[in-house]
C-alpha positions in Angstrom: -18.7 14.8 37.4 -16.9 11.6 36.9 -13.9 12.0 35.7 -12.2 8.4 35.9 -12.3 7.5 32.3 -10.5 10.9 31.8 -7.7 10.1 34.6 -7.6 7.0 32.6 -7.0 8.0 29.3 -4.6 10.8 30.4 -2.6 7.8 31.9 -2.6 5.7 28.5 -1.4 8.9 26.7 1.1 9.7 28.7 2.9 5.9 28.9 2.6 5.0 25.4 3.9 8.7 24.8 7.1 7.7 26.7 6.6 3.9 25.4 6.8 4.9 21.9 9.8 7.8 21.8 12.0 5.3 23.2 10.3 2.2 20.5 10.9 4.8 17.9 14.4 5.4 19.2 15.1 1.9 18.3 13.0 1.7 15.0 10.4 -0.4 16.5 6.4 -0.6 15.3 4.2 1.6 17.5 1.9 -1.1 18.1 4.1 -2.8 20.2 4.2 0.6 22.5 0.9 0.0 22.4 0.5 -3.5 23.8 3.4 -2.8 25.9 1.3 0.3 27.2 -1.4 -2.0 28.1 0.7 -4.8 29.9 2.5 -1.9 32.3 -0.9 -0.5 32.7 -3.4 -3.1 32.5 -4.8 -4.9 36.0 -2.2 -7.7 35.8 1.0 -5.6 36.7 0.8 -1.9 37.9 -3.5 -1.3 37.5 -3.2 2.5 36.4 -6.4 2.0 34.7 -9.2 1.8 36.7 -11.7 0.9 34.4 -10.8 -1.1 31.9 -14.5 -2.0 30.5 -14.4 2.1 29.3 -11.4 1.5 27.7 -12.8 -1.8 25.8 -15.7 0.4 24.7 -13.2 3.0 23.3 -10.6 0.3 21.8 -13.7 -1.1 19.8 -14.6 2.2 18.6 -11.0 2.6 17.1 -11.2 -0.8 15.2 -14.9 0.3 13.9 -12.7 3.8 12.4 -10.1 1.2 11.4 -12.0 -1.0 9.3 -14.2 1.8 7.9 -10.9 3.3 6.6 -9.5 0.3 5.5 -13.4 0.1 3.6 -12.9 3.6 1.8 -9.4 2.5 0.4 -10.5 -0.7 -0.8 -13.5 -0.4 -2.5 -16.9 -2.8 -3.4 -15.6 -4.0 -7.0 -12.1 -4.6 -5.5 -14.1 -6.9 -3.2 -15.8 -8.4 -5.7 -12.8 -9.1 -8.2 -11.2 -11.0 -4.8 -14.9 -13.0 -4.0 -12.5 -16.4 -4.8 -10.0 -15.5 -2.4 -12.9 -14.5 0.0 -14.8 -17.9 -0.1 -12.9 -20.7 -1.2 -9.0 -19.3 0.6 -11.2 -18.3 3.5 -12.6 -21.7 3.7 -9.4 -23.5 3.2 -7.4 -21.9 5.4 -10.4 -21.5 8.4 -11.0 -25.3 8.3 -7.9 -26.8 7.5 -6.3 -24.2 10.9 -9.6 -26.1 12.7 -9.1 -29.4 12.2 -5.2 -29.9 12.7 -5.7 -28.0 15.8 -9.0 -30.4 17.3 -6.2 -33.2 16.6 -3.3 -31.4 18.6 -5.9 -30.6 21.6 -7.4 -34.1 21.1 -3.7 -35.7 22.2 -3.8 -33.3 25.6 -7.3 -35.2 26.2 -9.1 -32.1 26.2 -13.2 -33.2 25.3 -14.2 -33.0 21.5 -15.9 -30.4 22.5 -13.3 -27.9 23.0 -11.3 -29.2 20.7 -13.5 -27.9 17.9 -13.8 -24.5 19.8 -10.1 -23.9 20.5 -8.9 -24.6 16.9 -12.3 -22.2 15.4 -10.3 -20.0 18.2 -7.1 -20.6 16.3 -8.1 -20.2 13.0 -8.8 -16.8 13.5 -6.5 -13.8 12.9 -6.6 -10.0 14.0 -7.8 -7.7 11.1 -6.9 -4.8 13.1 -3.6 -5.7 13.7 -2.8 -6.9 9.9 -4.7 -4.6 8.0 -3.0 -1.7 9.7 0.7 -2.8 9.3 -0.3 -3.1 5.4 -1.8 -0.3 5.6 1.3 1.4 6.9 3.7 -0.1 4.4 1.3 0.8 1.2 0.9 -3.2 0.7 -3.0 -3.4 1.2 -3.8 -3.5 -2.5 -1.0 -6.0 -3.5 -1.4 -9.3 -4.5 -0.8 -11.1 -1.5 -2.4 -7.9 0.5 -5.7 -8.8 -1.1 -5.5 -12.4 -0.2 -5.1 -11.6 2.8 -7.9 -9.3 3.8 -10.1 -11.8 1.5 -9.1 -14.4 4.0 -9.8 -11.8 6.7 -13.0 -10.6 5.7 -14.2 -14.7 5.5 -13.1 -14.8 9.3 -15.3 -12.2 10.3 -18.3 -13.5 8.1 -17.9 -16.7 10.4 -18.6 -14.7 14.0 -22.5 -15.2 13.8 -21.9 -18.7 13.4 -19.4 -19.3 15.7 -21.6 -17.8 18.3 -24.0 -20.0 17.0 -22.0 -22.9 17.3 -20.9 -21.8 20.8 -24.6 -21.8 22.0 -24.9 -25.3 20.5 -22.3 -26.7 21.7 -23.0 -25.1 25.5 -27.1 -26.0 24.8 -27.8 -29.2 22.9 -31.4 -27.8 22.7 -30.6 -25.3 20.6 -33.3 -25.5 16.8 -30.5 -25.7 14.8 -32.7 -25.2 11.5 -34.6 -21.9 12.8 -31.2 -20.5 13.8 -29.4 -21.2 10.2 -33.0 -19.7 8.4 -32.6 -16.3 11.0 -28.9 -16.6 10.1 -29.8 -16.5 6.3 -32.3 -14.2 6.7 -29.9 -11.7 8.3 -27.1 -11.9 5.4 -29.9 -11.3 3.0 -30.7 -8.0 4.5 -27.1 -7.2 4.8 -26.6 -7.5 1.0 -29.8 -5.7 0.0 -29.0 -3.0 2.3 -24.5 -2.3 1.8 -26.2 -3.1 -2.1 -28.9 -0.1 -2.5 -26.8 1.9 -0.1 -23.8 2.0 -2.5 -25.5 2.1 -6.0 -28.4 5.2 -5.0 -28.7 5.8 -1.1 -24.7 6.8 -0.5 -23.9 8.8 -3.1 -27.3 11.0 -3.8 -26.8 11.9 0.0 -23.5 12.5 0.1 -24.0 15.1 -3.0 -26.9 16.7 -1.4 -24.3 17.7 1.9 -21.7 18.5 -0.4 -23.7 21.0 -1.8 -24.0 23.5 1.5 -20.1 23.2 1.2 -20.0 22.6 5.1 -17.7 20.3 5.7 -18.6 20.3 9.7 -22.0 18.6 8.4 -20.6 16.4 5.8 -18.2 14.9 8.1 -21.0 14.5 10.6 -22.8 12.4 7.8 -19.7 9.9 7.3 -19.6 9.3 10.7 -23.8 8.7 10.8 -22.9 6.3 7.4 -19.8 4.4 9.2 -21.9 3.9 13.1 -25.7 3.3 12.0 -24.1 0.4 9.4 -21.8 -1.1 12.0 -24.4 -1.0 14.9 -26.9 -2.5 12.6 -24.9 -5.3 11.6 -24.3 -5.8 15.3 -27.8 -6.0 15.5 -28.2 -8.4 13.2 -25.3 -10.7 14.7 -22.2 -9.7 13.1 -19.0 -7.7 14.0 -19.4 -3.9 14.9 -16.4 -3.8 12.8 -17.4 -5.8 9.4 -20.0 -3.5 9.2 -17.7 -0.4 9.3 -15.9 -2.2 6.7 -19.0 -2.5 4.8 -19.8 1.4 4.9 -16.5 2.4 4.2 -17.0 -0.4 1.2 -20.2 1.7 0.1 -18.6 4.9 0.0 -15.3 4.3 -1.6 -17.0 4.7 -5.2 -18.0 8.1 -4.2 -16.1 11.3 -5.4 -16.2 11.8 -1.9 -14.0 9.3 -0.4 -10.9 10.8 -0.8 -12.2 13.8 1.5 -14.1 11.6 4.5 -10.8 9.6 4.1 -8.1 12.3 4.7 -10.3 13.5 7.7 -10.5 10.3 9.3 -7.2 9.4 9.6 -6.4 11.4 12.4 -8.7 10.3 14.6 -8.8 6.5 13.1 -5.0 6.8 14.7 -5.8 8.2 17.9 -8.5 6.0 18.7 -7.3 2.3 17.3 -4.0 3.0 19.7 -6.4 2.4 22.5 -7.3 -0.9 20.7 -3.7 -2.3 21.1 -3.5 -0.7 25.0 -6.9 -2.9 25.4 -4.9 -6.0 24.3 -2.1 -5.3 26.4 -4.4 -5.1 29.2 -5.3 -8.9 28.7 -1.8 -10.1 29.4 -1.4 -12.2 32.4 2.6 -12.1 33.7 2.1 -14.1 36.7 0.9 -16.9 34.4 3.2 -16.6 31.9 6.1 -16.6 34.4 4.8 -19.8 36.1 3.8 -21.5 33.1 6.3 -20.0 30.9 7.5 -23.6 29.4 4.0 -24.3 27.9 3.2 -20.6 27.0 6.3 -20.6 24.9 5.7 -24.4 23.2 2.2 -23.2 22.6 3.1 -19.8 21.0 5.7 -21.7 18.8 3.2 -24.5 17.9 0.5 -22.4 17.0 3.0 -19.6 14.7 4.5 -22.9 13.3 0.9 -24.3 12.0 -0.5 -20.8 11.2 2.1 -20.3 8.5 2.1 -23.4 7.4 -1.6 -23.5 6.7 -2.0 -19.9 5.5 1.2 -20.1 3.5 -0.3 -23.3 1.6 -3.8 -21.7 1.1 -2.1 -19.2 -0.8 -0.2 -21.1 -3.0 -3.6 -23.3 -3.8 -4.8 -20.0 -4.3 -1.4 -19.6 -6.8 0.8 -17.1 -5.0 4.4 -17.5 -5.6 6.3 -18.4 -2.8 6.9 -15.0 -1.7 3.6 -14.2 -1.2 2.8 -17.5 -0.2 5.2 -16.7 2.7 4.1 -13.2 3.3 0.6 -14.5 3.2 1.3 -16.7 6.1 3.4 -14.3 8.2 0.9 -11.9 7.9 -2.2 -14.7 9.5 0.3 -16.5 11.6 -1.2 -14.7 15.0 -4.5 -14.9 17.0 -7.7 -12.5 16.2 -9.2 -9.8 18.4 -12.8 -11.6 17.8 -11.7 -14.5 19.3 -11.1 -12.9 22.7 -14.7 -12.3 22.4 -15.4 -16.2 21.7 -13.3 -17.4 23.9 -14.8 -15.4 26.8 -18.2 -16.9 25.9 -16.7 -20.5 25.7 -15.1 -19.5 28.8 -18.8 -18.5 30.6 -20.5 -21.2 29.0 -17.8 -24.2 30.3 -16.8 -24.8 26.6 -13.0 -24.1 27.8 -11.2 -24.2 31.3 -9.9 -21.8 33.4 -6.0 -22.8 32.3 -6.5 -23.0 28.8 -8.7 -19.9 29.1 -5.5 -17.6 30.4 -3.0 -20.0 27.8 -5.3 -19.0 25.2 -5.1 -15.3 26.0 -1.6 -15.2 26.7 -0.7 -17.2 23.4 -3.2 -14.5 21.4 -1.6 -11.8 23.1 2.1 -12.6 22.3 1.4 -13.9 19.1 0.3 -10.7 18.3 3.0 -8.9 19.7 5.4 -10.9 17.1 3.4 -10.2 14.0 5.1 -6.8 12.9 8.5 -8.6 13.2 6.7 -11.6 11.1 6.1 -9.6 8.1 8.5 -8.0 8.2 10.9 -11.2 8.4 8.7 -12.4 5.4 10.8 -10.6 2.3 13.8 -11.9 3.7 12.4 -15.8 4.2 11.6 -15.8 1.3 14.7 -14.4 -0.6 16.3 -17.4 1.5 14.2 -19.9 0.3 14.4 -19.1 -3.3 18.5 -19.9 -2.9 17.3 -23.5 -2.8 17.1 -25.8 -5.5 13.4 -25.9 -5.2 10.5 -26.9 -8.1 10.1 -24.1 -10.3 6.1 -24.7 -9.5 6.6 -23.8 -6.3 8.5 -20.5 -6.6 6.2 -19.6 -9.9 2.8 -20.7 -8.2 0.4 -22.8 -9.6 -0.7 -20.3 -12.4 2.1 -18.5 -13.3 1.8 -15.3 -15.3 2.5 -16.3 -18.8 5.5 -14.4 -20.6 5.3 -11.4 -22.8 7.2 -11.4 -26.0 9.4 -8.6 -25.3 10.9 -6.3 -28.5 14.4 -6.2 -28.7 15.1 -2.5 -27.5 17.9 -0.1 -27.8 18.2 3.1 -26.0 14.5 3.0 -24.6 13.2 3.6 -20.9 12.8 1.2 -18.1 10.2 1.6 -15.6 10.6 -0.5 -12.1 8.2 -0.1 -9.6 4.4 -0.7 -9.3 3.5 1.8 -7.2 1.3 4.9 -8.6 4.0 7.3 -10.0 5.7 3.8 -12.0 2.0 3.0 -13.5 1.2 6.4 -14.7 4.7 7.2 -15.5 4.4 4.3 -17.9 1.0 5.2 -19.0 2.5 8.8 -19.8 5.3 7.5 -21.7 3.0 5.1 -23.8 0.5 8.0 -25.0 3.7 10.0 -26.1 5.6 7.4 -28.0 8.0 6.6 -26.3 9.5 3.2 -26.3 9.8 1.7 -22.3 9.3 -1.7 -20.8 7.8 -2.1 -17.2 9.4 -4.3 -14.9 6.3 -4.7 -12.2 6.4 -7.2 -9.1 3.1 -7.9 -8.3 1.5 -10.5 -10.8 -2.4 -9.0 -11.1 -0.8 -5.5 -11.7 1.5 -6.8 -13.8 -1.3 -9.0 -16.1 -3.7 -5.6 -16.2 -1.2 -4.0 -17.3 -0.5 -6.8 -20.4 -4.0 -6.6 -21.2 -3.4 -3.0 -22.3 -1.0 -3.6 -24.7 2.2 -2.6 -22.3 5.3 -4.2 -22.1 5.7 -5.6 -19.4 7.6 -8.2 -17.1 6.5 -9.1 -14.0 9.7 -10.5 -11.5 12.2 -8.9 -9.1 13.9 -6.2 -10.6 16.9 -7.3 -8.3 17.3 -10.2 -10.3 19.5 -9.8 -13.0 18.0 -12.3 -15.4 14.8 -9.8 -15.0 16.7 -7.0 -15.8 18.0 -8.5 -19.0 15.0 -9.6 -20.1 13.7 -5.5 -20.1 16.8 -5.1 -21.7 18.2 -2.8 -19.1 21.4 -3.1 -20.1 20.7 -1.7 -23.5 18.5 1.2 -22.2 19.5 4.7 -21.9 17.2 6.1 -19.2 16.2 3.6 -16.3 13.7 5.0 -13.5 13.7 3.1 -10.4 10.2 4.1 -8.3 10.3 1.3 -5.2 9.4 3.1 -2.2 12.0 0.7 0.4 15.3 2.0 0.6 17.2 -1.7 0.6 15.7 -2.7 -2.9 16.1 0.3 -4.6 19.7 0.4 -3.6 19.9 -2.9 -4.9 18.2 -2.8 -8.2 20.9 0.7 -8.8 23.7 -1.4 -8.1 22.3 -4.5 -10.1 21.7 -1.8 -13.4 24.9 0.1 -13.3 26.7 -3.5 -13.2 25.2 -4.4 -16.1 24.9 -0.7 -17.9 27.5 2.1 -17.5 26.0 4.2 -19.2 22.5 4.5 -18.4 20.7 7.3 -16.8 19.4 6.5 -13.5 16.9 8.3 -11.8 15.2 7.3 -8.6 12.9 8.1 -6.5 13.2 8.7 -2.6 10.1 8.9 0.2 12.6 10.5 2.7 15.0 12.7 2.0 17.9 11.2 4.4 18.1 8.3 1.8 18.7 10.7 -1.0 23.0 10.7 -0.1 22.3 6.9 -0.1 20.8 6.1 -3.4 23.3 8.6 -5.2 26.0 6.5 -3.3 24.4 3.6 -4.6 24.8 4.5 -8.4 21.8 7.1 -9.2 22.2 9.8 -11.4 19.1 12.3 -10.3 17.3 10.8 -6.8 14.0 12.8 -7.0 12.4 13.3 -2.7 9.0 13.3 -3.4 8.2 14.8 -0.8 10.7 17.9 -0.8 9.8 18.1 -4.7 5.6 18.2 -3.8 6.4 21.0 -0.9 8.6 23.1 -3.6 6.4 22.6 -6.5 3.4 24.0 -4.1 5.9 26.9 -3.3 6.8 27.6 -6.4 2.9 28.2 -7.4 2.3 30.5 -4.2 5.3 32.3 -5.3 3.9 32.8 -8.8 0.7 33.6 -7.6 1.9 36.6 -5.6 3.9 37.7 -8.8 7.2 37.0 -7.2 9.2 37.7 -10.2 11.0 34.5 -11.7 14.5 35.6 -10.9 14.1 35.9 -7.0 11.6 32.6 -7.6 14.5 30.5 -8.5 16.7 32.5 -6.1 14.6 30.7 -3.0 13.5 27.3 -4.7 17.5 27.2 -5.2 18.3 28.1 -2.0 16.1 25.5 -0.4 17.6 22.4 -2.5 20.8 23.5 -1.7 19.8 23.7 2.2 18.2 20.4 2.0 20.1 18.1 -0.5 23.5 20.1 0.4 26.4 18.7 -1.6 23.9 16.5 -3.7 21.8 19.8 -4.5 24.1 20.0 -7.7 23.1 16.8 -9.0 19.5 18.2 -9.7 20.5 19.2 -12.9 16.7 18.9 -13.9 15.7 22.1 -11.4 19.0 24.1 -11.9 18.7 27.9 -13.0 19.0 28.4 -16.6 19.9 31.9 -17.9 16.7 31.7 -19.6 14.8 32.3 -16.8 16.2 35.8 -16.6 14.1 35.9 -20.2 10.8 34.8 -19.3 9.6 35.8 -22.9 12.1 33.8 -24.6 12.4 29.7 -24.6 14.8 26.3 -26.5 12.0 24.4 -28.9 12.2 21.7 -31.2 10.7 21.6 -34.5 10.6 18.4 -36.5 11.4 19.2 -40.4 8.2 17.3 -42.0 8.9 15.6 -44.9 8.2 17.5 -48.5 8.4 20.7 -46.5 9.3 24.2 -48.2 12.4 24.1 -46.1 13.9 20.5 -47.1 17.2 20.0 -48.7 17.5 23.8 -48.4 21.0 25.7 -47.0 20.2 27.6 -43.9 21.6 31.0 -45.6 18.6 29.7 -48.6 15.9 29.9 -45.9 17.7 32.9 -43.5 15.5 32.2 -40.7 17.3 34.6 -38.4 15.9 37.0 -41.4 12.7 36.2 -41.9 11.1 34.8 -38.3 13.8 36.4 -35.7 15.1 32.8 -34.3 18.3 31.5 -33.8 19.2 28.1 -34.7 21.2 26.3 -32.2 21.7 22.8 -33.1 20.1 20.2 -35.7 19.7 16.4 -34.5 20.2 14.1 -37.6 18.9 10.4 -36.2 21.1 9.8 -33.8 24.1 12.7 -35.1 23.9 16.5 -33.3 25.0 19.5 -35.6 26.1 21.5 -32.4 27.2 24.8 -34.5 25.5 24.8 -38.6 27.0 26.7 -40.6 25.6 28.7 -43.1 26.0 25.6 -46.0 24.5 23.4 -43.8 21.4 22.1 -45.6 18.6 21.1 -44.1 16.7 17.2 -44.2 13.7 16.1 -44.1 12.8 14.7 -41.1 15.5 16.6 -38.9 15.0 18.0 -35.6 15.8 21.8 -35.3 16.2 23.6 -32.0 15.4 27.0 -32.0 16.2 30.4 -30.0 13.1 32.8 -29.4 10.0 34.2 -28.4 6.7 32.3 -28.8 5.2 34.8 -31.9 8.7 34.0 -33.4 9.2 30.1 -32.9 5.2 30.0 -34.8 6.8 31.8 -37.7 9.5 29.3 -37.9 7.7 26.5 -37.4 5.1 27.3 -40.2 7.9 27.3 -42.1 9.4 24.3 -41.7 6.3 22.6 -41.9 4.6 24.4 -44.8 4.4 21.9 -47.7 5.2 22.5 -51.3 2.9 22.9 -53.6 
């Protein structure tokens, strides 16, 4: 039995194992571990793998998973709403990379010839690597996140012709006109296929194995789906992984998705780590070391003309200039397909030997930079905007036009554009109440206009933003930004400019809880603590736990893990209602021309005739904490009553019954 690939893979566990505790010791990404992993084991330095081709074959199988994923969260009419930002960024940024790059080369006195290769070479950037660092930080659907994989998904469209072009340029004899027809021919099947596939093939099959309820088969059948599409756009000269993209694109319509989504990411993890390692692998340290000089000019160069070029295709494309900047942090490195390319250009004599192992090397640490690049990219940017610089410039070319915005009082503001701000919003919209949405991405922020919201799109740690939602005029502000550093900011910005406000925020880990209180909050809800004790609080009730003892251990386990800030969570305190499960606080509005209006409460004697207690009347904006018996009841008050269901029916039939 040969068990060398085994050996092998037991290796790459076990070092990027160690690689990563210590990279997450130090907050580093994990891909890094991973191309580190690759350079300590790869043939170059120690040659703990043995068979590196296996490894390749298992690397491209993780980027296949990768891009199939990355397919099933995006979805076909997502693509197709981004088709401009496909084509005509894709193009922009592809040629205009190309052709500053044939110059550069064209000053060493390299031939034309490789000139155009190298900067094709340049032009490209890793999907892998980008679309899995947005993936990670929940950024792959935002403005500038689309852009970017539209730019992406352009870059692999141009493989089969750049193998083309490679052929031609090796082989002058090559029919040109045959190979574009085949070419053509080949797209056309693509489209007819991912297009019947995703509107009857996909989804009647998919429903058909989701009827024997066995999920063993039905995740068979999304890996059949994700393999047979990427090996037959292989087949017809594109990238195993665009066509995973492509099946993941026709199932993400499905009701299914969510399913054959949760159960690949597991493995999609497992097996793109050995896609990094693979990279690693192709790192040369003798010639780095003893061409270190023009390694580091070159890596510099090319970062420096990469941003540049993808940071102006976005603002063409009329990105602000924060996304233009995150838009060309995020393509500033060196694609996994053109390892591929330049190996061929390499066979073929396209490229030397020497710029053959630059080229590599360069690729290879460019990558290595990129998680440090975006992440640098907020922070650019906030620099930038310092400067005195043409409002067209930090608006974009097409800014989002301004909303007329009421002048509210004592209303709620929303910050955030995640999923919990959007329906939060929508929530508060269907039940009346007044709230302005202050939403920093500019297509989120203009769908959300065309419904009739109120909303500003800007930086909610701007103050100027926050004055124009009226924050410091609102009683209730909700601040749902899943980074720690904003969300502390935007806290601090609000209770600058509004004492009084309520401020409720949201927290993805529950060690930032003590810092957003610290920071000014009022109630910092963990989601995640709050989605584990809401799911144990419905076990509990299922298994007829009675209330009492309920509360005891839902109590108990805030207190454990918010200690001292447990008391804050006024919201989920016990109430010595819950000792009554039968009895509950409700609110009756008076409706006017009601039996009850302009009526004493010892007139109506509700405690007589319905068995509630009244506790409180709110008048507009005045609360009668304790009526007395004179007090006399107005249309249009708000009552709050003591009692049983039966009881609070009674009374509120009551109050509402008209006169006749």
């Amino acid at each position: 039995m040969e068990l060398s690939i085994l050996k092998d893979i037991v290796i790459i566990f076990a070092l990027s194992t160690l690689v990563n505790l210590i990279f997450h010791r130090f907050r580093l990404p994990s891909v890094l571990g991973y191309l580190l992993t690759g350079i300590i084991a790869g043939p170059h330095l120690l040659s703990l793998v043995s068979d590196s081709h296996r490894i390749d074959l298992i690397a491209e199988i993780g980027v296949v998973l990768l891009l199939f994923t990355i397919g099933m969260e995006f979805s076909l009419q997502h693509l197709l709403k981004i088709r401009k930002r496909v084509f005509l960024g894709g193009f922009i940024q592809v040629t205009s990379t190309a052709l500053v790059f044939l110059f550069v080369v064209y000053l060493f006195g390299m031939r034309m010839e490789s000139g155009i290769y190298i900067g094709f070479l340049a032009a490209l950037s890793s999907s892998a690597l980008v679309l899995k660092i947005l993936q990670e930080r929940s950024e792959l659907t935002s403005n500038y996140g689309r852009t970017v994989l539209g730019i992406l998904i352009y870059q692999d469209l141009l493989l089969a012709p750049l193998l083309l072009f490679g052929n031609i340029l090796a082989d002058n004899s090559v029919n040109l006109q045959s190979e574009i027809l085949m070419m053509a021919a080949k797209v056309a099947i693509i489209i007819v296929i991912v297009y019947a596939g995703y509107k009857w093939i996909i989804p009647k099959l998919l429903h058909l194995i989701a009827l024997t309820k066995n999920q063993e088969l039905f995740m068979m059948s999304i890996f059949l789906i994700c393999f047979a599409i990427a090996l037959l756009t292989s087949k017809l000269g594109m990238s195993l992984a665009f066509g995973a993209f492509l099946a993941g694109l026709m199932i993400s319509e499905s009701e299914y998705s969510y399913n054959a989504f949760g159960n690949f990411q597991p493995i999609k993890d497992v097996f793109a780590s050995f896609f990094f390692v693979s990279i690693g692998m192709l790192l040369d340290i003798t010639f780095v070391i003893d061409n270190y000089l023009i390694v580091i000019i070159s890596v510099i160069a090319l970062l420096s003309i990469k941003i540049v070029i993808s940071a102006g295709t976005g603002f063409l494309l009329g990105h602000t200039l924060l996304g233009s900047v995150m838009i060309g942090m995020a393509l500033s490195q060196v694609g996994e397909f053109s390892f591929v390319l330049a190996k061929i250009g390499f066979d073929k004599a396209i490229i030397s030997d020497f710029y053959f192992h630059l080229f590599l090397s360069v690729a290879v640490i460019t990558m290595a930079l990129t998680p440090f690049l975006i992440y640098l990219g907020k922070p650019i940017a906030g620099s930038l905007l310092k400067l005195k610089l043409p409002r067209v410039i930090v608006d974009g070319l097409f800014p989002l036009e301004e909303m007329e915005i009421p002048d509210f009082r004592n209303h709620l503001v929303i910050i955030g554009k995640d999923a919990s701000a959007t329906k939060l919003s929508t929530m508060a919209r269907l039940n009346n109440i007044e709230h302005i949405s202050i939403i920093f991405d500019p297509a989120l922020a203009r769908e959300k206009m065309n419904e009739g919201n109120n909303v500003i799109y800007g930086d909610a740690v701007n103050v100027p933003i926050l004055k124009k939602a009226h924050a410091d005029t609102a009683d209730i502000v909700v601040v749902s930004i899943g980074s720690l550093i904003p969300s502390m900011a935007i806290i601090e910005k609000v209770r600058a400019i509004n004492k009084g406000a309520f401020i409720i925020a949201r927290a993805t880990l529950l060690r930032n809880v003590e810092l957003l209180y610290k920071s000014g909050a009022d109630q910092v809800v963990p989601e995640k603590l709050e989605i584990a004790i809401d799911l144990l609080n419905r076990i509990l009730v299922q298994r007829l736990i009675p209330q009492k003892e309920v509360n005891r251990i839902l109590t108990h386990i805030r207190n454990t893990s918010l200690g001292e800030f447990s008391v804050k969570d006024l919201v989920n305190q016990p109430s010595i209602l819950d000792e009554f499960p039968n009895i509950s606080i409700s609110a009756v509005t008076v409706e006017e021309g009601s039996v009850a209006g302009n009526k004493s409460l010892i007139e109506i004697d509700l405690r007589k005739n319905t068995g509630v207690t009244l506790l409180a009347i709110r008048r507009g904006t005045e609360i009668i904490e304790h009526p007395v018996p004179d007090t006399v009841i107005m249309d249009e008050d708000i009552v709050y009553l003591l009692g049983n269901p039966e009881q609070i029916n009674f009374a509120a039939e009551l109050l509402l019954k008209k006169n006749q």
